[in-house]
N, C-alpha and C positions, 0 to 999 in steps of 0.2 A: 504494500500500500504506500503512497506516497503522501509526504505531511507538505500540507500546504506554505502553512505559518512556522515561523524558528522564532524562537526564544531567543531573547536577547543574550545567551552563552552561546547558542548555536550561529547565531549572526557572529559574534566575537571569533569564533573558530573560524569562519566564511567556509562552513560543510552549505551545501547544494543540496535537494534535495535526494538526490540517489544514495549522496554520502550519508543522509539522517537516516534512509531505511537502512543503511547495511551497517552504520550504527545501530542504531533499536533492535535489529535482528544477531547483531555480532553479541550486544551484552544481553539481549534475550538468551540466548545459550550457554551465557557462562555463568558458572558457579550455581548451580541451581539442582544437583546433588547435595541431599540432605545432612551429607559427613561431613562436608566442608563450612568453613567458619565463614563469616561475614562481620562486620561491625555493626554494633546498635549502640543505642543510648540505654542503657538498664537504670532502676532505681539501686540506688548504692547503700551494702553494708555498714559503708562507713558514716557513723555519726555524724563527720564534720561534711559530710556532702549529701547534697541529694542527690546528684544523677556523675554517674560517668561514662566514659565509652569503656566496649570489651570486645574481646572477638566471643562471640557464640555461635551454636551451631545454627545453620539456615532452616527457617519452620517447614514442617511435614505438610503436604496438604492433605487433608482431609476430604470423603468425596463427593464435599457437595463446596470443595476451597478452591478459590486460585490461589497463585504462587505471584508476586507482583514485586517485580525492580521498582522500588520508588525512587520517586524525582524529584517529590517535593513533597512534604509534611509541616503543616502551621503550629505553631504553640498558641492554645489557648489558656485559659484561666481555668479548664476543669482538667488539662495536662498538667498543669502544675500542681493542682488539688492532689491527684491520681500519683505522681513524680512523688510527692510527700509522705502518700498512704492517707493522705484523706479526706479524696474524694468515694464517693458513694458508700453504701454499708459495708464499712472494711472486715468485718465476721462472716461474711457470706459470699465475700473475694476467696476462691480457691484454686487461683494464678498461683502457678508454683516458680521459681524463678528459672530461669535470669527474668525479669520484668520488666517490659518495654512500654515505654512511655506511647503516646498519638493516637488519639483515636482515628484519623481522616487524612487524607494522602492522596495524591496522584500518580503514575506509574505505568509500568508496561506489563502486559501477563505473560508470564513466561512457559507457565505449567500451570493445568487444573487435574481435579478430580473427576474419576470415572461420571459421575452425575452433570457435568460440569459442560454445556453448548460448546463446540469445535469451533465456532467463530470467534470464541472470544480469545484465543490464545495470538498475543501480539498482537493488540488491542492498545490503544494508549488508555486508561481508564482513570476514574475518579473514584471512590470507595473510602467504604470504614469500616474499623474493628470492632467488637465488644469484648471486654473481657469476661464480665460478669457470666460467674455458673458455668465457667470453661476453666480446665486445668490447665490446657495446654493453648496460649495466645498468646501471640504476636503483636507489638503495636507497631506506628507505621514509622516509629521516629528509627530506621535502620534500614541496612541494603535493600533489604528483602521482605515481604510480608505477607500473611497468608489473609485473605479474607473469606468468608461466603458470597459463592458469585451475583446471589440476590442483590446482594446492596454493592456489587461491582457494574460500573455504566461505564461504555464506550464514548468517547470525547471527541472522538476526530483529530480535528487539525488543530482544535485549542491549545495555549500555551499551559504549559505543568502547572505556570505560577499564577493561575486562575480558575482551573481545577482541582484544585488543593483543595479547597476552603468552599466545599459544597453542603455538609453538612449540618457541622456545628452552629454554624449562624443562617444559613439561606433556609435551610430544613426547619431549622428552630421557628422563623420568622412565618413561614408557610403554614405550622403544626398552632402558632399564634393565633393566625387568622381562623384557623380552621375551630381551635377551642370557640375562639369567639362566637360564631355562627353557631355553632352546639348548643352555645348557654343564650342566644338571642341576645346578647350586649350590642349594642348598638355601634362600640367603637372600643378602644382598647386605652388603656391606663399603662404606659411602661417608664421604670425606673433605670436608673444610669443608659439614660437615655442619648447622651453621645459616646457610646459605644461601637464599634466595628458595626455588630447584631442592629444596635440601635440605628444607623446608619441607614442600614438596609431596611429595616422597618418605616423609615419614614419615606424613604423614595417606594416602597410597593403600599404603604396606606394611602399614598397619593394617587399614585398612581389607581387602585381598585376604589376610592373615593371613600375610604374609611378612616374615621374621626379618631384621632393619637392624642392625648394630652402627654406630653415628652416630661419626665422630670430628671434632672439635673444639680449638681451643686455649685456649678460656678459660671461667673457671668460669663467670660468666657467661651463655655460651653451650650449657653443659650444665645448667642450670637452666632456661633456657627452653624446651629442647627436650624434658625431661621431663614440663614443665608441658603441651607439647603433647601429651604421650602415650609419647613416645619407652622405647621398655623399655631399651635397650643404649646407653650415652653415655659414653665414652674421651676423655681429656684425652691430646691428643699430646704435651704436654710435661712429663706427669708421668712420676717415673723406672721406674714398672713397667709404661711404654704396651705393649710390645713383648711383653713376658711377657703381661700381661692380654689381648691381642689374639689374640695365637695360641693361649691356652687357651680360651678365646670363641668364635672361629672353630672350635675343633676340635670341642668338643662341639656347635656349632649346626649343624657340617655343611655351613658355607658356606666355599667355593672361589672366589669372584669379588670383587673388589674394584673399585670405581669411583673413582679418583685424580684430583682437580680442581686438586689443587696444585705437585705437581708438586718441582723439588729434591731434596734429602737425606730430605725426607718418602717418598720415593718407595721408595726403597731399604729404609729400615726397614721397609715395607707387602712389601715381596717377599719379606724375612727373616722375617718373622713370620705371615704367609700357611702353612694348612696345607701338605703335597702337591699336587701336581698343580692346585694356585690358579692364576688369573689373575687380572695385576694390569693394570687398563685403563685409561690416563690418557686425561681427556678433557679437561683443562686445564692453565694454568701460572701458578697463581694466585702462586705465589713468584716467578716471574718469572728463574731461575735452572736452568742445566743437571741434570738427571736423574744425581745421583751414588750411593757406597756402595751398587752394586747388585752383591752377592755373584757371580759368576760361580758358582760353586757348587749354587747354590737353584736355576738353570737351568738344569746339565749333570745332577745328578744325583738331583735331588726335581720333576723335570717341571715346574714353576713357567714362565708363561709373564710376560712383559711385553710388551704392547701399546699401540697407539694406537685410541682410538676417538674417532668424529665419525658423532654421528646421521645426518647425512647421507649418509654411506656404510651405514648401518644397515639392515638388510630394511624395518621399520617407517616409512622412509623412501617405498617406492615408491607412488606414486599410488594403489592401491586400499587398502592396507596403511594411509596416512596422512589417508585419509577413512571408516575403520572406526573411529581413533585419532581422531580428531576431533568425530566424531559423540559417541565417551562422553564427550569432554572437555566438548563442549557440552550436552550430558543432563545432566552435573554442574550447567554453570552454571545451566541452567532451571528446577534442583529447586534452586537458591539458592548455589551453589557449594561447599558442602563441604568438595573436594578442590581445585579447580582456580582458585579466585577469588582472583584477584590483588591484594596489599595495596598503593594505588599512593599514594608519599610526601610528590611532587613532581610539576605538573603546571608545563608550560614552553615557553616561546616558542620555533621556531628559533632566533632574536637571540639566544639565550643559551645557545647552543654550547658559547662557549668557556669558560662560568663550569664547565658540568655536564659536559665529555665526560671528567673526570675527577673534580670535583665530586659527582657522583652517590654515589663512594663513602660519603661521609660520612654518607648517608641508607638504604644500602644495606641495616642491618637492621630501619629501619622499613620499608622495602617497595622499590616501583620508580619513577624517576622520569622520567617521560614526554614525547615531544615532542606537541605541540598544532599541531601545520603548518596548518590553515585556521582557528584559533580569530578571529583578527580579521576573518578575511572571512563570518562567523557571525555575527557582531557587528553588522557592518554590515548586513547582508543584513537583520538583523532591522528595522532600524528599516526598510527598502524594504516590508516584508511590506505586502500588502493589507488595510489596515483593517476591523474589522467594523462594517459597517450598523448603526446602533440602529433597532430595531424600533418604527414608531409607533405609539401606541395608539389603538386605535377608540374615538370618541365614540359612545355610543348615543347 
């Protein structure tokens, strides 16, 4: 198959298209026996770090897995949760090690499983991991990685470093809207509201004509977000948040609240939530226990507090999340619009330990990415087959 578009390494090389398929095809074939080592980023032994690189062995596929060279892998905020040990119910995690960080990646398939469609094999693909209730997973932050081909989609000619970043926020964003229309809210309530996620939530509420009240904590941050369009933008620490929120929410109609932050923020969002609201945390960006939550607004204004995680979401299941995929990827082909991801940072494994919290610092210019096979690209290039100079005919 031939790749339309090169990424800006593959421009920096000046490989041609022929040169990219017999690259993609040359490290599609290599190292993809299960005996052989690869590098990842693992969660680390050691006390004083959370992640380091190692060689481990390349993941087995299973027969409903691919087997995928990645290209690119984003660090998110529930990777660093996960990097830590504690993201999701870590008692009911029975990942055994080595442990690899990313849930979401880009990449090429190299090997599937007996169950596994023959077309997809050398495939450029978008995909994600779970680890939850598997002993044996793979994340995507290393050479090699194993998925289920359900939630593995063929990308075309798109670039890796746009691909990458399909799920965690585009999928989130889609499974949003989708709760919203379940519970009949008229329009959505979301917190750290210039985020990546957040970003993208406000360019598709616009776009489908659906009412956002954005909250924020610096001015700063409600400046940009108007400038992208945003009609509704709340400063959580001005002193009339609470009044202005719930007269906002009443007249818009809207009942649902999406909470990324999590703490004493939490509580004020239940208080100030019409009747009959739900307030849905899907994060813990404060980092602190869910307090000030009125028992009151619960027992007797039907107010609900829950937990949500895409992944338990409808728009999660297999057909559901390649109907979601398909528009995500429609977006990027008309040029991305909605869904094209601003990436910050482009980064070696080796440099784990600088970004797996470092990232933040970079997090409102965009996303900042692993590059797991950029050096064996590199090298490959200079192996590439030569082209013949053509001689010229003497008459």
């Amino acid at each position: 198959f031939f790749f339309k578009q090169k990424t800006a390494y593959e421009i920096s090389l000046g490989l041609v298209g022929s040169e990219m398929c017999i690259r993609d095809r040359y490290m599609g074939q290599q190292m993809v026996e299960p005996s052989m080592l690869m590098k990842a980023v693992v969660r680390s032994s050691d006390a004083a770090k959370i992640v380091e690189v190692k060689e481990v062995p390349i993941p087995v596929c299973g027969p409903n897995d691919v087997l995928i060279k990645v290209e690119a892998s984003p660090i998110n905020p529930s990777d660093e949760y996960f990097s830590k040990g504690t993201y999701g119910l870590t008692h009911q995690i029975i990942v055994k090690p080595p442990i690899i960080p990313g849930f979401e990646g880009s990449g090429v398939v190299v090997k599937g499983g007996e169950s596994v469609p023959k077309e997809l094999i050398n495939q450029r693909v978008t995909f994600c991991t779970d680890p939850h209730g598997k002993e044996k997973w793979s994340g995507a932050w290393a050479q090699f990685v194993t998925s289920d081909y359900r939630y593995c989609f063929p990308t075309g000619d798109l670039p890796f470093e746009q691909t990458c970043c399909f799920f965690v926020n585009p999928l989130t964003v889609l499974a949003f809207l989708q709760e919203m229309s379940l519970r009949g809210s008229k329009g959505i309530v979301h917190t750290a509201a210039a985020s990546q996620l957040g970003k993208i939530l406000v360019k598709v509420c616009l776009k489908k004509s659906v009412e956002l009240i954005n909250i924020v904590r610096k001015p700063e941050q409600e400046k940009m977000l108007k400038e992208l369009g945003a009609k509704y933008v709340l400063n959580q620490t001005d002193p009339n948040f609470a009044k202005d929120l719930r007269g906002l929410a009443e007249k818009l109609g809207i009942t649902l609240c999406f909470d990324a932050v999590g703490g004493s923020l939490t509580g004020q969002l239940v208080s100030a939530m019409p009747p009959k609201s739900s307030v849905l945390v899907y994060g813990s960006l404060a980092l602190s226990l869910i307090d000030q939550v009125n028992p009151a607004e619960l027992l007797f204004y039907g107010k609900k507090l829950e937990g949500f995680w895409m992944k338990n979401s409808p728009i999660f299941q297999p057909k559901e999340v390649k109907e979601a995929t398909e528009y995500i990827l429609s977006d990027l082909r008309a040029g991305g619009a909605l869904f094209k991801p601003t990436i910050a940072k482009q980064i070696k494994l080796e440099e784990c330990a600088t970004y797996i919290t470092g990232y933040k610092k970079f997090a409102s210019e965009g996303k900042t990415i692993f590059r797991p096979n950029l050096a064996q690209r590199l090298i490959l290039s200079l192996h590439l087959p030569k082209k013949k100079k053509k001689k010229k005919k003497k008459y």
